[in-house]
Residue, then its C-alpha position, 0 to 999 in steps of 0.5 A: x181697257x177694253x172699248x166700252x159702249x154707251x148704253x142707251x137711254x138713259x141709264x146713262x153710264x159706260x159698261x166695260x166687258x165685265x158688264x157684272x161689275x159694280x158700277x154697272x149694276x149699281x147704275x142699272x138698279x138706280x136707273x129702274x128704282x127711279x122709274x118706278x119711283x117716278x111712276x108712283x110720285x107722278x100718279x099721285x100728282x095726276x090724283x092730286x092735279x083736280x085740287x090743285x087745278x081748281x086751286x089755280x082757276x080760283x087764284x084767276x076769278x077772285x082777284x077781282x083786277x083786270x089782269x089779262x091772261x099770257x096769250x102766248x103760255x099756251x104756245x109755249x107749253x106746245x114748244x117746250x113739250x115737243x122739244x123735249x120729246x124731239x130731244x128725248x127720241x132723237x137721243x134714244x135712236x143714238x143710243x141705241x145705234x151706238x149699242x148695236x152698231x153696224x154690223x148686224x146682219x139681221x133685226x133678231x142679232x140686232x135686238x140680242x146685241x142691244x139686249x145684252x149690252x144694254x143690260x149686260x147686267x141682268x143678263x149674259x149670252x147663255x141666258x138669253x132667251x126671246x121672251x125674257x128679253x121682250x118684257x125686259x126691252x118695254x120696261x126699259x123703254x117705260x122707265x126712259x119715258x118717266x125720267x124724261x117726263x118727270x123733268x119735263x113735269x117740272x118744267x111746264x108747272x114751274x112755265x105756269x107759274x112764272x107766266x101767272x107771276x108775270x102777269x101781275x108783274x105787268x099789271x103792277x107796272x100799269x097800275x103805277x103808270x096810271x097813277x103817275x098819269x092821275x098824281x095830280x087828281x089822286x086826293x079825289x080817288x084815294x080810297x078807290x087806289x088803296x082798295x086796288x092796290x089791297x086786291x092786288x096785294x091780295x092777288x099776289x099772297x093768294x098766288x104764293x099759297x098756290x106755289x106752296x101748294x104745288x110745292x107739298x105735291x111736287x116736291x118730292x119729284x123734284x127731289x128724285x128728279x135732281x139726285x137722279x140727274x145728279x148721280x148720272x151727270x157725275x157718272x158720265x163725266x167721270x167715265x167720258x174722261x177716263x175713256x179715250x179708246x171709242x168709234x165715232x159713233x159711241x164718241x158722238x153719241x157720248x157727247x149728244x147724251x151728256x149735252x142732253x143730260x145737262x141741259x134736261x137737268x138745268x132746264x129743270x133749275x132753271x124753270x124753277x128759279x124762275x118762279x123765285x125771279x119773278x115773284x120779285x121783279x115787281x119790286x123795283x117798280x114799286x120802290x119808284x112809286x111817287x110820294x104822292x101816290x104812296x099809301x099803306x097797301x103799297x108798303x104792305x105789298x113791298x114788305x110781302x113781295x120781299x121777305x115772302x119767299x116762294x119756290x120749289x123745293x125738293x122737299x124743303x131740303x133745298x130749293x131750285x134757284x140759280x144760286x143753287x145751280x152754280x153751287x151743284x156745277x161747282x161740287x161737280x166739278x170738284x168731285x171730278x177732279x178729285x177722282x182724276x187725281x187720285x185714279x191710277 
């Protein structure tokens, strides 16, 4: 078998000589339907953002608790957006490195090199042609940019989320401390605790039907963006076994894209289940209230926190938790195995 080169960006699959062959067209025609795909979800989203936006400002105004805002989400949105772009950019250079290699003697050879290999299955030597090959180049750039971004979509709503959930989570804490400091004169406050833990309970059905809301629009982003990762992860795990025959270069970048692809893929689950994590972490806290400080607002808010179950799902066919995660590790895991046994 001939040496075979990792192809850029993310169409993330090997080409063997026969650059025509199935798989190649097959995972060059996936790569470019979900940039397009993603291109019309994401516009939607972007129409849909000045609902949701002040869907999300009107869950902070009308609590009417204290609840302090997380100080540090902003600081944390800037990290995780430049270290996806980092990531992304740094991947790219290496793939496209690892296609044109070393021996170029000129940035037009370069570029014809990088074109055919790349998209060997759109195009053959004898139909090169400059200005076909230009278009064809800033579409594949774009369609690199919207699969990173859809990920990271999802990431950074899913950050916004968790940190508002946090937020009450902490203010739940406070509130129970305070009472255990006051258990003694709570007979004279009763009705002013049950009308604070109602606002609070309030607060968190009202952040639940936020997260549902995110969910109609985004679910079917987060659909394409899991079968997508799905698909190539299979793929580039499949071909990484079977290829031994590679220069350093394509072996490293082999392995710097792979190691991106599955940690783009689970930050993305991840980010995801959080959300359902801390949509409960006030439980524990709130079953260790004191007797004295227990009322009826207190017991509505443990059966809500525990039977309302919130997320994001893929269009309701499944949701992003990390029992989800280890489920698709290990269907993964399993297809691979079976291809190694029965490929000759």
């Amino acid at each position: 078998m001939a040496e075979v080169i990792m192809a850029k960006e993310s169409i993330r699959f090997v080409f063997f000589h026969d650059t025509r062959s199935l798989v190649a067209r097959l995972s060059g025609s996936i790569f470019y339907a979900n940039g397009l795909i993603s291109l019309i979800l994401t516009w939607r989203f972007i129409g849909a953002w000045d609902c949701l936006s002040q869907h999300w400002l009107r869950n902070d105004l009308l609590t009417g608790l204290n609840v302090e805002s997380d100080k540090y989400i902003k600081r944390k949105i800037i990290f995780v957006t430049t270290f996806v772009s980092v990531c992304a950019i740094v991947e790219h250079i290496f793939s496209m490195i690892a296609a044109i290699g070393f021996n170029c003697s000129s940035v037009e050879e370069c570029f014809r090199t990088y074109i055919l290999i790349s998209h060997g299955f759109l195009l053959q030597s004898y139909e090169y042609d400059l200005w076909l090959a230009i278009p064809i180049f800033i579409l594949s750039k774009l369609a690199t940019i919207l699969w990173n971004l859809q990920d990271l979509t999802i990431i950074l709503m899913s950050m916004g989320l968790t940190s508002r959930y946090n937020m009450l989570n902490l203010y739940t804490r406070k509130l129970i401390q305070r009472e255990y400091q006051k258990k003694q004169n709570y007979s004279k406050l009763t009705y002013l605790h049950i009308d604070q833990w109602r606002k609070l309970r309030r607060a968190y059905a009202r952040q639940a039907n936020l997260v549902r809301s995110l969910e109609r629009h985004l679910g079917p982003l987060v659909l394409l963006s899991n079968l997508n990762n799905l698909y190539f992860i299979c793929l580039q795990l499949y071909l990484g076994i079977r290829i031994t025959s590679r220069s350093w270069i394509s072996r490293t970048y082999y392995l710097l894209s792979l190691t991106w692809l599955l940690s783009r893929a689970c930050g993305v689950v991840l980010a995801g289940a959080a959300i359902i994590l801390y949509s409960k972490k006030s439980l524990p806290d709130l079953k260790s209230c004191l007797s004295a400080t227990y009322n009826i607002e207190v017991k509505r808010l443990i059966t809500q926190l525990t039977y309302d179950s919130v997320g994001l799902s893929g269009m309701k066919l499944f949701t992003l938790s990390r029992q989800n995660l280890l489920e698709v590790v290990a269907t993964v895991i399993k297809y691979e195995l079976i291809l190694l046994q029965y490929d000759k």
